[in-house]
HTML snippet that shows the backbone in 3Dmol.js (N, CA, C, O; Angstrom):
<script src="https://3Dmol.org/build/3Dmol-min.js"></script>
<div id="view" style="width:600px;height:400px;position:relative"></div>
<script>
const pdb = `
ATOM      1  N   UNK A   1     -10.369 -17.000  -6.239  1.00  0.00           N
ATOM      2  CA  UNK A   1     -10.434 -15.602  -5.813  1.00  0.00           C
ATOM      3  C   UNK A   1      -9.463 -15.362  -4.657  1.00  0.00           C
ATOM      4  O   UNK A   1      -8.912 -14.265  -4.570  1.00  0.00           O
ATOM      5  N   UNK A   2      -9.193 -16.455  -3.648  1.00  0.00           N
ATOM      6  CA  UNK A   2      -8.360 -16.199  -2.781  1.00  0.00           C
ATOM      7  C   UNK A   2      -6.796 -15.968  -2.967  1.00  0.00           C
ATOM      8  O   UNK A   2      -6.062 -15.082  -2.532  1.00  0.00           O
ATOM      9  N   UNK A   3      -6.519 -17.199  -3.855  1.00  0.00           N
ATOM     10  CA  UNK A   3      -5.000 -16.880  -4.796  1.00  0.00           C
ATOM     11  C   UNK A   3      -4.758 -15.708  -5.150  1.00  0.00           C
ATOM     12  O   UNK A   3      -3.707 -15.097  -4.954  1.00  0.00           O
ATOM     13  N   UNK A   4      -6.019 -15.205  -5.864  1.00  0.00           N
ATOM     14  CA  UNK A   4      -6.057 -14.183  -6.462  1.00  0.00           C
ATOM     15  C   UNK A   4      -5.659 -12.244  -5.641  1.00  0.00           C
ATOM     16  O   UNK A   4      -5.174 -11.143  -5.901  1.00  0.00           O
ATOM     17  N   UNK A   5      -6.196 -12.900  -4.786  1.00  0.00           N
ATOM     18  CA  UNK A   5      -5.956 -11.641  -3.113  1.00  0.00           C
ATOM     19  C   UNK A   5      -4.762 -12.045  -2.687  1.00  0.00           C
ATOM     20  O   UNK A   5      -3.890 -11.214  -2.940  1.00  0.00           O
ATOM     21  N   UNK A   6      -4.284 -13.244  -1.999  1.00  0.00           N
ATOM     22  CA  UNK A   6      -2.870 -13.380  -1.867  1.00  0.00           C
ATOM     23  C   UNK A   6      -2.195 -12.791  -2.805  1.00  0.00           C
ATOM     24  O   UNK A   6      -1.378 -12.017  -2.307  1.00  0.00           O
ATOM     25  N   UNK A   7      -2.166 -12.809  -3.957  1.00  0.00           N
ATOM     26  CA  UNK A   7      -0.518 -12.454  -4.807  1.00  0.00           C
ATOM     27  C   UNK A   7      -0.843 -11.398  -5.167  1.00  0.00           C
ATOM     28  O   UNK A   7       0.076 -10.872  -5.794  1.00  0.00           O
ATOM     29  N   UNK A   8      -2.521 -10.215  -5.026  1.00  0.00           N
ATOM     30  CA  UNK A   8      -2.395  -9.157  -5.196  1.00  0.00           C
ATOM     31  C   UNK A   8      -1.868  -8.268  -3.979  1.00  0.00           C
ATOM     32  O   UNK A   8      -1.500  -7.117  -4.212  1.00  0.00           O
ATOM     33  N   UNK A   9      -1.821  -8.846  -2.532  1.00  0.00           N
ATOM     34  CA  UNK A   9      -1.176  -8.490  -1.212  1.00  0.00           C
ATOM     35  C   UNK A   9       0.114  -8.919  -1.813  1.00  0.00           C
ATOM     36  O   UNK A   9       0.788  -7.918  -2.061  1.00  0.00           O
ATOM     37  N   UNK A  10       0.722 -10.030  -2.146  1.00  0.00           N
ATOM     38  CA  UNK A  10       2.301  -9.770  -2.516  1.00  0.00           C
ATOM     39  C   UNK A  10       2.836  -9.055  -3.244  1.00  0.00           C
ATOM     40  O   UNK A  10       4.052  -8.894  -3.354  1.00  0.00           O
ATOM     41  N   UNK A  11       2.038  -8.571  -3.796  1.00  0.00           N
ATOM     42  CA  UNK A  11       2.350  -7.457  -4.788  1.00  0.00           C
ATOM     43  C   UNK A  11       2.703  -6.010  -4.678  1.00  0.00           C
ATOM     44  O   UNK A  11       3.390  -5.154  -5.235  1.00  0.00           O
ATOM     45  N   UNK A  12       1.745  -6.203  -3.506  1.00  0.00           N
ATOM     46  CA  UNK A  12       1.100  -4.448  -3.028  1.00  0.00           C
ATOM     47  C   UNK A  12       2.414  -4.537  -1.994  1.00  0.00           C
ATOM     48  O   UNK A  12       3.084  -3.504  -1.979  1.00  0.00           O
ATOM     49  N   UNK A  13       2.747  -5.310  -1.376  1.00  0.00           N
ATOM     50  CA  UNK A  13       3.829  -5.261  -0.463  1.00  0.00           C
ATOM     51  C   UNK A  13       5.168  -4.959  -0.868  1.00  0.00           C
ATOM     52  O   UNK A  13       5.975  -4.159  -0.396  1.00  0.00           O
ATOM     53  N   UNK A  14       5.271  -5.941  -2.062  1.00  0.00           N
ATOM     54  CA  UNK A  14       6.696  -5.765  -3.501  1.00  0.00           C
ATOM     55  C   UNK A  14       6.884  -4.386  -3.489  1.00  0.00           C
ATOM     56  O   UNK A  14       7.961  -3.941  -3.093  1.00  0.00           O
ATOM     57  N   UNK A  15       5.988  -3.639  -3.867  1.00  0.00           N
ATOM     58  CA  UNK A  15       5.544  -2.161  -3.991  1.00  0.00           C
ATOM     59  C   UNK A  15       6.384  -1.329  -2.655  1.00  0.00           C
ATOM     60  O   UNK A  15       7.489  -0.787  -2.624  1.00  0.00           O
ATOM     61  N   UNK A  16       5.543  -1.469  -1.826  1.00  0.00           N
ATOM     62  CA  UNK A  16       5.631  -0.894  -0.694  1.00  0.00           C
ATOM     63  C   UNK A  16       6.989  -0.626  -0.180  1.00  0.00           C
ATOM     64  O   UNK A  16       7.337   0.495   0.191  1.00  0.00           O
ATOM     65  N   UNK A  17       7.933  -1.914  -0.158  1.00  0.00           N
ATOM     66  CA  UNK A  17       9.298  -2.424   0.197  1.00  0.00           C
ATOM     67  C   UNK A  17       9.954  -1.274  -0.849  1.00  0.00           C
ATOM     68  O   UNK A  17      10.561  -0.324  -0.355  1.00  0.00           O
ATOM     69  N   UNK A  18       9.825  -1.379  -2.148  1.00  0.00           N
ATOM     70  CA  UNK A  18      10.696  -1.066  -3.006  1.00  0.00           C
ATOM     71  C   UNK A  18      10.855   0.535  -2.777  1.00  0.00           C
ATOM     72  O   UNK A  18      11.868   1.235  -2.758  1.00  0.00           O
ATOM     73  N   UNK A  19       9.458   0.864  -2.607  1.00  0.00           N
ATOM     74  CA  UNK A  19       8.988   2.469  -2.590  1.00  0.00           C
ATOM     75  C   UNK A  19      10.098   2.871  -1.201  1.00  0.00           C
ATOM     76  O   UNK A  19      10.913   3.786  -1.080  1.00  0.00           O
ATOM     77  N   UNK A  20       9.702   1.741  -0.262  1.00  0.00           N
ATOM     78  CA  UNK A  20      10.271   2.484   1.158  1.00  0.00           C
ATOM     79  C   UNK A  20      11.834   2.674   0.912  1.00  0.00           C
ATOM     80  O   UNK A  20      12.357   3.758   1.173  1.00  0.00           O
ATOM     81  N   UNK A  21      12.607   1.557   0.383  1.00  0.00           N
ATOM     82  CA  UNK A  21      14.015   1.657  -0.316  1.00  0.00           C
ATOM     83  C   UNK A  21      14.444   2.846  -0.882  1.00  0.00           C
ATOM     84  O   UNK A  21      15.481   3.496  -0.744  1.00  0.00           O
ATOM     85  N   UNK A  22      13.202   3.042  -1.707  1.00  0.00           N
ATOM     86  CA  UNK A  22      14.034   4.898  -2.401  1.00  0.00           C
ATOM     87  C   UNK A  22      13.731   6.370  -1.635  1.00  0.00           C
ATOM     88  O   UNK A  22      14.326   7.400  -1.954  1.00  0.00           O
ATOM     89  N   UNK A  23      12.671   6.302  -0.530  1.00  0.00           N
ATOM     90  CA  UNK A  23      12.192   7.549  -0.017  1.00  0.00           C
ATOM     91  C   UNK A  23      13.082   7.116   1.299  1.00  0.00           C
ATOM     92  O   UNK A  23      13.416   6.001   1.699  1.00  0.00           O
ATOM     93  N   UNK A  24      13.344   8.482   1.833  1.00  0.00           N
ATOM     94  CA  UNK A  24      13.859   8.639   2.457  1.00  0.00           C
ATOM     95  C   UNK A  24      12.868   9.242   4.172  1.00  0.00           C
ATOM     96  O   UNK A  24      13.047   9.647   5.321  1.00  0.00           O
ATOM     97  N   UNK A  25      11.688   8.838   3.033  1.00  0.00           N
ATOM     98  CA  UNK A  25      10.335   9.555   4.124  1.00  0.00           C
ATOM     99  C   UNK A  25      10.101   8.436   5.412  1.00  0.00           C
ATOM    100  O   UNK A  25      10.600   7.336   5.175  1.00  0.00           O
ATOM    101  N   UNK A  26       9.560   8.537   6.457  1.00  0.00           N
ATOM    102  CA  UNK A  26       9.248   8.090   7.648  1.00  0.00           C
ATOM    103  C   UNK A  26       8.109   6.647   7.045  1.00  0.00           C
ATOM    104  O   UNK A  26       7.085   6.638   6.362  1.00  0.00           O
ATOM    105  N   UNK A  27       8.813   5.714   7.618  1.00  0.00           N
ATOM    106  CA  UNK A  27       7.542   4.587   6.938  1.00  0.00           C
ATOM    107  C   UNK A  27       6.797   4.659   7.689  1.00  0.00           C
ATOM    108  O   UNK A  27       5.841   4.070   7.186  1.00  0.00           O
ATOM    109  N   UNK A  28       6.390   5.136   9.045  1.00  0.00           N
ATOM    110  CA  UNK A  28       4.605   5.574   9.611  1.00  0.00           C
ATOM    111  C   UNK A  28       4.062   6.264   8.595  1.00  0.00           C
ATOM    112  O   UNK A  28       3.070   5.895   7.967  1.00  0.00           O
ATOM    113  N   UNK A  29       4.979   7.751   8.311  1.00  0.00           N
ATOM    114  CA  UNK A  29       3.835   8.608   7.544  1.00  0.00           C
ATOM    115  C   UNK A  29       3.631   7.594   6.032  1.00  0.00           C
ATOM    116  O   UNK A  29       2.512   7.292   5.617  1.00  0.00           O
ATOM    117  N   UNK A  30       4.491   7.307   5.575  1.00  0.00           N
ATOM    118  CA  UNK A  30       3.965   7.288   4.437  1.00  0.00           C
ATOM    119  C   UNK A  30       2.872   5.620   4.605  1.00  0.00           C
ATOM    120  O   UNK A  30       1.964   5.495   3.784  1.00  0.00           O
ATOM    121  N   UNK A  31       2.982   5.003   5.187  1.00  0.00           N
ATOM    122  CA  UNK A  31       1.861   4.048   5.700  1.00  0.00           C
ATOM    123  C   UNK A  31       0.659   5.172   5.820  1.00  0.00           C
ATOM    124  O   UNK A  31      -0.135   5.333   4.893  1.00  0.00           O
ATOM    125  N   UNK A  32       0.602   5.843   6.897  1.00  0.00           N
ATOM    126  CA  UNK A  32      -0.199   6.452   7.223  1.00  0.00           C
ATOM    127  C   UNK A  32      -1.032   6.974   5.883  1.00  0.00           C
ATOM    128  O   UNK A  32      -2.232   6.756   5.714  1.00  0.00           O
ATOM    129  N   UNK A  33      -0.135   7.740   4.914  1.00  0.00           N
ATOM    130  CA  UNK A  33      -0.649   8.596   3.847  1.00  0.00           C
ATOM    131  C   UNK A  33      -2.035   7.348   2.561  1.00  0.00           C
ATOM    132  O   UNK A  33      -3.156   7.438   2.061  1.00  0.00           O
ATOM    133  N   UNK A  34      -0.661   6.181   2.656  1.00  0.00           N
ATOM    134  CA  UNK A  34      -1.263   5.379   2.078  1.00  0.00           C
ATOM    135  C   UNK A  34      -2.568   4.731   2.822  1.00  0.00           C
ATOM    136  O   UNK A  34      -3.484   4.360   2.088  1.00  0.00           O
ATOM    137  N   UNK A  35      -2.675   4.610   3.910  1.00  0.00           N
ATOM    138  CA  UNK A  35      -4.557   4.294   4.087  1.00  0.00           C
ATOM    139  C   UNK A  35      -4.879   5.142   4.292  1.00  0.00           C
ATOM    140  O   UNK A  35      -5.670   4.924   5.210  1.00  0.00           O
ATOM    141  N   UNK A  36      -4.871   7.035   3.943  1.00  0.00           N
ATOM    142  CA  UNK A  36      -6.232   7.547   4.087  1.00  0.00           C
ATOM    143  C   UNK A  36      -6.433   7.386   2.551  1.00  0.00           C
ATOM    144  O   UNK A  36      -7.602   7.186   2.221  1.00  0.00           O
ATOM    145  N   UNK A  37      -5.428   7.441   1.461  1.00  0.00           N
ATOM    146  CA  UNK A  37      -5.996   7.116   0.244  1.00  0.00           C
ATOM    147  C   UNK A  37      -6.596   5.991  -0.516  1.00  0.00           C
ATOM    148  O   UNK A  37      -7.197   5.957  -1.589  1.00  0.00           O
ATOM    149  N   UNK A  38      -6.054   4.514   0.882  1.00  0.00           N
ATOM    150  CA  UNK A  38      -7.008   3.780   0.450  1.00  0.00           C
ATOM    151  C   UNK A  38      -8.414   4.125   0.786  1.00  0.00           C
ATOM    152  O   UNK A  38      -9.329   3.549   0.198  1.00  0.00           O
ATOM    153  N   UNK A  39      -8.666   5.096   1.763  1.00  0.00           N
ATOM    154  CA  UNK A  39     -10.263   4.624   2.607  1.00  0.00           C
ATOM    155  C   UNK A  39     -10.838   5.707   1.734  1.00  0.00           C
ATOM    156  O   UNK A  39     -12.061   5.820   1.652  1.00  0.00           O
ATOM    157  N   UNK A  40      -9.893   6.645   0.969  1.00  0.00           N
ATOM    158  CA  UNK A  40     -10.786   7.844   0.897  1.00  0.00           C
ATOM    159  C   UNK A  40     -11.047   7.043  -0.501  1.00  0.00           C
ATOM    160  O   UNK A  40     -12.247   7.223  -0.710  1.00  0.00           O
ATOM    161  N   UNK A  41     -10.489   6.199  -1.627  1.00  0.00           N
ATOM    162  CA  UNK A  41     -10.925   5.623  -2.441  1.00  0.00           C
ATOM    163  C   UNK A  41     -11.841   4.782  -2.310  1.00  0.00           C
ATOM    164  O   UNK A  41     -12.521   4.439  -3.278  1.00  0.00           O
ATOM    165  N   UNK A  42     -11.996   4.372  -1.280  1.00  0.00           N
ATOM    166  CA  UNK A  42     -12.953   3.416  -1.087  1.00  0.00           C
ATOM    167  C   UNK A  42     -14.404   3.677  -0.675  1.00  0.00           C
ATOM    168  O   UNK A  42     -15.292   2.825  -0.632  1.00  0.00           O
ATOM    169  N   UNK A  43     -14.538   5.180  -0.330  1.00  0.00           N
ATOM    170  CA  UNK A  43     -15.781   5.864   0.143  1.00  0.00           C
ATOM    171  C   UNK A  43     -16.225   6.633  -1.219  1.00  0.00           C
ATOM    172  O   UNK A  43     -17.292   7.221  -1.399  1.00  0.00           O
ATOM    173  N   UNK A  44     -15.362   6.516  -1.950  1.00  0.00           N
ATOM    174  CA  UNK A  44     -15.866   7.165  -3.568  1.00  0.00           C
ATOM    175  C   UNK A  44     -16.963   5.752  -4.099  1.00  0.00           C
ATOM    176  O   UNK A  44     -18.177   5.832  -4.289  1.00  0.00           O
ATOM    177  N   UNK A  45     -16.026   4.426  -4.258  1.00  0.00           N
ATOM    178  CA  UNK A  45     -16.951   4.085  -5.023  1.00  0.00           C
ATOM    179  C   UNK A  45     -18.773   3.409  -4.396  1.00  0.00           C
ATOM    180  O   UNK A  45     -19.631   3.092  -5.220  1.00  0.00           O
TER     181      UNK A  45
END
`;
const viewer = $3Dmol.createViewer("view");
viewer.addModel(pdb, "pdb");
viewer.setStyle({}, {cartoon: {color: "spectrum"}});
viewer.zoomTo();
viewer.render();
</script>
């Protein structure tokens, strides 16, 4: 399970990097944007 969380964090990061490469947006905000949609997903389930 731990492997399993590591390479889904390398993943999510792969992501992150690539995303920040094409936007031209502020990487606070869009950090920012991205954990209220993690927390607000996470208070759903």
């Amino acid at each position: 399970m731990k492997t399993f969380l590591n390479e889904w964090n390398m993943l999510l990061l792969t992501v992150l990097i690539l995303h920040w490469q094409e936007s031209a947006e502020n990487p606070l905000v869009f950090c920012y944007r991205m954990g209220v949609r993690l927390t607000a997903r996470m208070r759903r389930v």
